[in-house]
N, C-alpha and C positions, 0 to 999 in steps of 0.2 A: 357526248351525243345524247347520252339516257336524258342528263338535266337539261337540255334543250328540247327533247322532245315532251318532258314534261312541261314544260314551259309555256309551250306552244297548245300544250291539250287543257291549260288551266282558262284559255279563251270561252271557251263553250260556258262554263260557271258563270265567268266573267260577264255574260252575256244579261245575265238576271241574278245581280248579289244586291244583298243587303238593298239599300236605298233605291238601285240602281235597276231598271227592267225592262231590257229595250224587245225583246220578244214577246214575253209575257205581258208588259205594258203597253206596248201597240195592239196586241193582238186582243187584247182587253177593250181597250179604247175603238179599236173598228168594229167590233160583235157590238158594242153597247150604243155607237151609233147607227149601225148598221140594223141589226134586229131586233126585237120584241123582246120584253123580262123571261117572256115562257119558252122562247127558243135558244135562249142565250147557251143553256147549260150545254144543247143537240150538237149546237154549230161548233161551240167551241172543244167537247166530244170529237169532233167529225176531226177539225183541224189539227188535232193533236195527237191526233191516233196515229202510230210509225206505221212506215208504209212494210217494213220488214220484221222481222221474228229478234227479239232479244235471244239471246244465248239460252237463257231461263226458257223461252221458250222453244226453242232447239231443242232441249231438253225435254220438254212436256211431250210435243210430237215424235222425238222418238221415243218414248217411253210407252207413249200410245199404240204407236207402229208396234212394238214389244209383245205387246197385251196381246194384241190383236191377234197375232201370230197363235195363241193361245184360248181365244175367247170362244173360241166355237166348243171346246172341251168342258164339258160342263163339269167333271168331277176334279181337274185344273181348279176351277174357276171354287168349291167347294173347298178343298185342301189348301188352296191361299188364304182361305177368310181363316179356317181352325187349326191350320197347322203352323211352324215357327220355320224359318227360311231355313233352318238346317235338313228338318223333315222334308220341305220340297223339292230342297237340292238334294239327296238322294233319290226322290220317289222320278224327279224331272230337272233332269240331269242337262239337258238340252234348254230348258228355260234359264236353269243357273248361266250355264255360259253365255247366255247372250243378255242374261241381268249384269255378270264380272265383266262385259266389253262395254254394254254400258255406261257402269261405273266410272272405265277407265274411262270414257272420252269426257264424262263431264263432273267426275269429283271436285272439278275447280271449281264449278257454277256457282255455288253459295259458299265461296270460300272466303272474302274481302279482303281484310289485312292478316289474321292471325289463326284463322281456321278453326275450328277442325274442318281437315275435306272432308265430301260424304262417300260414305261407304257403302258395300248393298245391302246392308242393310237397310239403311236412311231412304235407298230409292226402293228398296223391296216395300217399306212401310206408305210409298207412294202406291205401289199395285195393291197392295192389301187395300189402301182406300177407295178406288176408282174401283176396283168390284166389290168393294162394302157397298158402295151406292150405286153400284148397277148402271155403272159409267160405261155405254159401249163405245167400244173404242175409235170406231169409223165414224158414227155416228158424231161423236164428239171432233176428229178431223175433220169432216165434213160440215160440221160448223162454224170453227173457228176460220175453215177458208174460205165460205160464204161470208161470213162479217168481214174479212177483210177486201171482199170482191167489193162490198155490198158499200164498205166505208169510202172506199176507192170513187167510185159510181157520185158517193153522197157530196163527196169534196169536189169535184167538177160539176157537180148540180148547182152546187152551192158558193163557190166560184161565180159562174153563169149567174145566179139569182143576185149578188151582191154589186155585181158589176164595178171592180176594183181596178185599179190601176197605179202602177209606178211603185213607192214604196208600201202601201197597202196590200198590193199584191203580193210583193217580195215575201211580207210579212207573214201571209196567207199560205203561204205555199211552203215554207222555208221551218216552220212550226214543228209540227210534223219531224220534219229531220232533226230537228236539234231535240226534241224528244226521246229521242232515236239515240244519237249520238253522246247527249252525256250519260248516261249509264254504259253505254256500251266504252266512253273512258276508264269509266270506272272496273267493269271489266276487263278489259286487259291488266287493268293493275291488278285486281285478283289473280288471274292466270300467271301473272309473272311471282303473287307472293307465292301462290301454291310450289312454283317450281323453285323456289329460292328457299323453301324450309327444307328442300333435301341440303342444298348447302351450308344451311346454319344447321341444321343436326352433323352434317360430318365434320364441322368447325368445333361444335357440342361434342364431340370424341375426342377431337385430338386434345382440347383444355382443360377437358375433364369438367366441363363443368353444363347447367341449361340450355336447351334453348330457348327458356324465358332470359336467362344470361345473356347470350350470344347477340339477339333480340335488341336488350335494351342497352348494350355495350357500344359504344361508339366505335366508331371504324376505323380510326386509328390506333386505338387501347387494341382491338382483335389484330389490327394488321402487326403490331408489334410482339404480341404475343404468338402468334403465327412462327412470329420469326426469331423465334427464340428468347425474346426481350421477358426481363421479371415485368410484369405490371400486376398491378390490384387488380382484379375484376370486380370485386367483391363492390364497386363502384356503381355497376350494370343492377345492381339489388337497390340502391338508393335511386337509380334513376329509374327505376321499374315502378318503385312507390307512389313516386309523384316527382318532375319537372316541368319547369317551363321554358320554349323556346321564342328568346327573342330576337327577332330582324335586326340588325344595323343597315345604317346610311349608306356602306358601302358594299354591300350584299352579302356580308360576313354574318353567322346565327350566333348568339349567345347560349350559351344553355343554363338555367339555374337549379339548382338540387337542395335536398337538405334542407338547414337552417331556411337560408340562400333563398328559397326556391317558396318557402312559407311564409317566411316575412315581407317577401313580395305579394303573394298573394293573400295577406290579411288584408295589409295596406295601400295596394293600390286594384286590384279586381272588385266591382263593385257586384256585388251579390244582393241588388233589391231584391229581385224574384223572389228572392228564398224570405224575407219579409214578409211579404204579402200576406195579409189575414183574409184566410178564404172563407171564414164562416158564417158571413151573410151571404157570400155569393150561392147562386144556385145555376148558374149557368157561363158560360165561355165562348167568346162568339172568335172566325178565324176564316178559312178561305173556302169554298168549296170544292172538291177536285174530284166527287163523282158523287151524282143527287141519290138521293135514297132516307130512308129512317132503319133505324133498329134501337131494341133496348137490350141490354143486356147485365151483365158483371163484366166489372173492368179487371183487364190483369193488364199489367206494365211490363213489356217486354221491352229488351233494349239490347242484350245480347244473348246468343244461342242458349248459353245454359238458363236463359228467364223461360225458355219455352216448353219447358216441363209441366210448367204449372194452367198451360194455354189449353182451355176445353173447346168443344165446336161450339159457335153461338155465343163466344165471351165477345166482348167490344176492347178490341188492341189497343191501348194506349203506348206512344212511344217517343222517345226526345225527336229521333229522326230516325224510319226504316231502313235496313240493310238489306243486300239480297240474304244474306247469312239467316234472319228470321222469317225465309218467304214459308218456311214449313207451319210456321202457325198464324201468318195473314192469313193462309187458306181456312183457318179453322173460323176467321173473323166473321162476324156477322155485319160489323163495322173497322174502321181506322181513322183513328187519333193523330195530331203528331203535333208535336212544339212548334219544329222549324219545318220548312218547304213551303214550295207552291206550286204554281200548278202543273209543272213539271216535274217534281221532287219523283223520287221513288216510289213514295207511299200512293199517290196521284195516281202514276203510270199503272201498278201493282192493281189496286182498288179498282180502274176501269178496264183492265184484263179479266179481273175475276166477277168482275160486274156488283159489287157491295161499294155502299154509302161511304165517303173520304172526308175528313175536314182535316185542314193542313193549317203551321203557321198561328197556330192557338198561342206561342209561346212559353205558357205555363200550364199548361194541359198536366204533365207531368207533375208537380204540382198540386194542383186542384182537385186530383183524384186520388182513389190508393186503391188497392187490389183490394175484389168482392164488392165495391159501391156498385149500387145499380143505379144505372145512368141512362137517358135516351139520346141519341144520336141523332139530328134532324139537319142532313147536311145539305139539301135544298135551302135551309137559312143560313146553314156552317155554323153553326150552334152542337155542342155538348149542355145537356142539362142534367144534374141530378135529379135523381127521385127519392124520396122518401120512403 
């Protein structure tokens, strides 16, 4: 049943891969004959925008809701900025427990495949920011459900102005939702790894051994061990290092490891990218997925522990965003990314938080390194260095 349902939810992807763009390439093709250069970015803004809240954002609104409850307290609002979440959970004892309920309902949010959940601290480091910058919190609900009254409003104006019909319309209307819905695939697969690491940590007991072991151990090697059977595990360490998995004809995976798994990938993965002489280039042209400029220092995030090194105001370069690093998007002044379009996450992310997006650069990652100073001009979907 699970591999059926997954099956069925790899459609949505399928919609706009690789070559392939029947969303995004019609909806592409009707704004471009439809509207002007200068309206193109607004409309297709309008059309793309979900008409409902991502989980992430489920998460922002109550968190705000949270605040709120607290914001009229002004010496609250003083001991969050200089004290350490242990000090306010004693002083406010009543904001802790409703930061730990919190926690519980959305530690999964930025979990994806392999976690870490976040903890109150991770979301207490959200309240410390939103009154660092004198974020009120109504204030801030009250606008995000104007913008979406207001996008609502824009996308039947604009409907009306285009005057579409049959598959053009479909197209028009249908945006928007799929927007919508492939991340929110992607989430529930999160929700379901977060609640599956309690099962490989108590798998992780009884073997005595990881749950990076457990993890990367095939399911039959565990189910045998489970059950009393000798096996190697020590197998689960080589495929941790590096495998690869390949499809057969008859819907059977290969999996190659080791030696195995390296001699495959000398000789047949073809790795130009990593060729390419970037040092006459001075600029990377890609797709645009929300207008804006900014210059910055680039840092290359790519999984949680890269966001350490993420200040406010750097320019995020990334292969492709996860929710997992939405904690240092928000610090971005811009975002980068190899692969996506204009659906991708980083897309979606970038026009929530309303900062410049260029997506689909390929070799972005790449072409940059962490501290270059770069300017971001994503009205052309250009990255360019600066000297």
């Amino acid at each position: 049943m699970q591999e059926d349902e997954y099956a069925y939810g790899t459609a949505l992807p399928l919609l706009d891969f690789s070559n392939f763009s029947f969303v995004e390439g019609n909806l592409n093709r009707i704004l471009k004959e439809k509207v002007s250069e200068e309206k193109f970015q607004d409309y297709y803004s309008v059309f793309t925008e979900p008409e409902k809240n991502s989980f992430a954002q489920d998460q922002e609104e109550d968190l705000l809701n949270l605040i709120g409850i607290y914001w009229g307290n002004s010496e609250w609002r003083k001991d969050v900025t200089d004290k350490s979440l242990e000090e306010v959970k004693k002083k406010y004892p009543e904001f802790y427990a409703d930061l730990f309920r919190h926690t519980g309902k959305h530690a999964w949010v930025y979990y994806v495949y392999m976690g870490p959940a976040f903890g109150d601290k991770d979301f207490y480091s959200f309240v410390v920011d939103y009154v660092n910058k004198g974020v009120e919190p109504q204030k801030k609900l009250n606008a995000l459900r104007e913008k979406r009254n207001r996008v609502l409003e824009q996308k039947e104006e604009y409907l009306q102005d285009l005057q579409v019909t049959g598959l053009d319309e479909f197209i028009l209307r249908i945006a928007s939702k799929v927007v919508w819905a492939k991340p929110r695939r992607k989430d529930y697969q999160s929700k379901s790894y977060y609640h599956t690491e309690k099962l490989c940590r108590e798998i992780a007991k009884r073997l005595f051994v990881s749950l990076e072991q457990v993890r990367s151990a095939p399911v039959d090697i565990l189910e045998k061990a489970l059950n009393g059977e000798k096996v190697d595990l020590s197998i689960s360490n080589t495929i941790k290092n590096f495998h690869i998995c390949l499809p057969n004809d008859d819907g059977s995976v290969t999996t190659l490891i080791g030696v195995e798994a390296e001699e495959f990938s000398k000789n047949k993965i073809k790795r130009s990218e990593e060729m390419q002489d970037f040092s006459k280039t001075k600029e990377l042209k890609g797709s645009t997925a929300c207008v804006g400029k900014a210059t910055g220092k680039v840092k290359i995030i790519n999984l949680p522990e890269d966001m350490i090194k993420m200040e406010q105001g750097d320019i995020l370069v990334s292969s492709a965003t996860t929710p997992s690093i939405v904690p240092a998007m928000k610090k971005a002044s811009a975002i980068v990314t190899d692969e996506g379009g204009l659906t991708c996450h980083a897309a979606i992310v970038s026009r929530e938080l309303s900062i410049p997006c260029v997506v689909g650069l390929k070799v972005v990652t790449k072409f940059v390194k962490d501290g270059d100073k770069v300017e971001v001009d994503a009205g052309k979907a250009i990255i360019r260095k600066l000297d």
